[in-house]
C-alpha positions in Angstrom: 6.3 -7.8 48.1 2.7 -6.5 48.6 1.6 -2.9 47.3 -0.9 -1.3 49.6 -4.2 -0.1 48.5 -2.4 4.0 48.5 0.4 3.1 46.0 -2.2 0.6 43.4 -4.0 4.3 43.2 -1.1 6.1 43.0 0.0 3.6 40.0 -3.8 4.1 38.6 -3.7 8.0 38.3 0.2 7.7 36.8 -1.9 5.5 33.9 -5.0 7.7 34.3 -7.1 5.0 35.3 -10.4 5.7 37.0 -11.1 2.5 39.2 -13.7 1.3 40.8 -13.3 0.2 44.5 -13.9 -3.6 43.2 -11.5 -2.9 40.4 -8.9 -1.7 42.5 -8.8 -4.6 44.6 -9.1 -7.0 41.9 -5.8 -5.0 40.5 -3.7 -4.7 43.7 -4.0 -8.5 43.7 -2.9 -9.1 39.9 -0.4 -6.3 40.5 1.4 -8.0 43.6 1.0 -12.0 41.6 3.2 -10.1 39.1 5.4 -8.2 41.7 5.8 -11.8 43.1 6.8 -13.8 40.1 9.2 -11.2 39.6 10.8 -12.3 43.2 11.3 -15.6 42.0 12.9 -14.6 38.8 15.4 -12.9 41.0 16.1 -15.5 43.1 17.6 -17.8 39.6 21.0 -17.9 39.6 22.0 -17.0 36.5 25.8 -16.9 37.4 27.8 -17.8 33.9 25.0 -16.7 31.4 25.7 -14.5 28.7 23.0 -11.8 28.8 21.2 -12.0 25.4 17.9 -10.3 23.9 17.4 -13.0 20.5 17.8 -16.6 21.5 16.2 -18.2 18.4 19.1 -16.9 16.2 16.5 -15.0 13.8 17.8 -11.5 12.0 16.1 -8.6 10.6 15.7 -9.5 7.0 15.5 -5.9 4.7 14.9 -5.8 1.2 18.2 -3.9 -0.6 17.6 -0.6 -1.9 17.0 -0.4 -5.5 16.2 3.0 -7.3 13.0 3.0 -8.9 10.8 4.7 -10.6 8.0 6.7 -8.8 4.6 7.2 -9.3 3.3 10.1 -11.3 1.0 12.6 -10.3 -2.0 11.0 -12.2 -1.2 7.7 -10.7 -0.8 9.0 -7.5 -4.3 11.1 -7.5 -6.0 8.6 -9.4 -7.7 7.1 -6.8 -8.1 9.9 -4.5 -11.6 11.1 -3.1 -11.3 14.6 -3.9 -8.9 16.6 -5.5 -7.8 20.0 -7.1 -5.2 21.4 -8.7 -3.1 18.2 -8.8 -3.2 17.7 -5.3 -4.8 16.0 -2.4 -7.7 17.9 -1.0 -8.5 17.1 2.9 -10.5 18.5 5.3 -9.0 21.1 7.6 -7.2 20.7 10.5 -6.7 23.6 12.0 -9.1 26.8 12.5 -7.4 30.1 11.6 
């Protein structure tokens, strides 16, 4: 499969990717290498395989939850840059 030069530029302004002529065909020929290994993963016959997404047998490992104490309000601000009040004070965000 070969993308033409119309469809890489189509794909560039899907990603919002303002390309230069040499960068464009630099990318429409990485793009159709990939498009092309892609073909011969196809043509594997994979007839008999179990589809799978982990193959090394790893799991998530989590910690179990524990109730613990949290931190108090000192501890918590104690490090803080600016505060007032007891709270956090930050810059604002919005303009009213």
């Amino acid at each position: 499969m070969s993308l033409s030069h119309e469809e890489v530029a189509h794909v560039a302004r899907l990603a919002r990717l303002r390309l230069e002529p040499e960068e464009m065909e630099r990318l429409q020929g990485q793009l159709n290498a990939i498009l092309d290994y892609i073909a011969m993963l196809q043509e594997v016959d994979v007839t008999g395989v179990i589809p799978t997404a982990q193959v090394t047998g790893l799991a998530t490992i989590t910690r179990p939850d524990a109730v613990t104490t949290s931190l108090t309000r000192e501890a918590a601000l104690s490090n803080a840059p600016d505060k007032h009040d007891g709270m956090f004070r930050v810059r604002a965000v919005f303009d009213e």
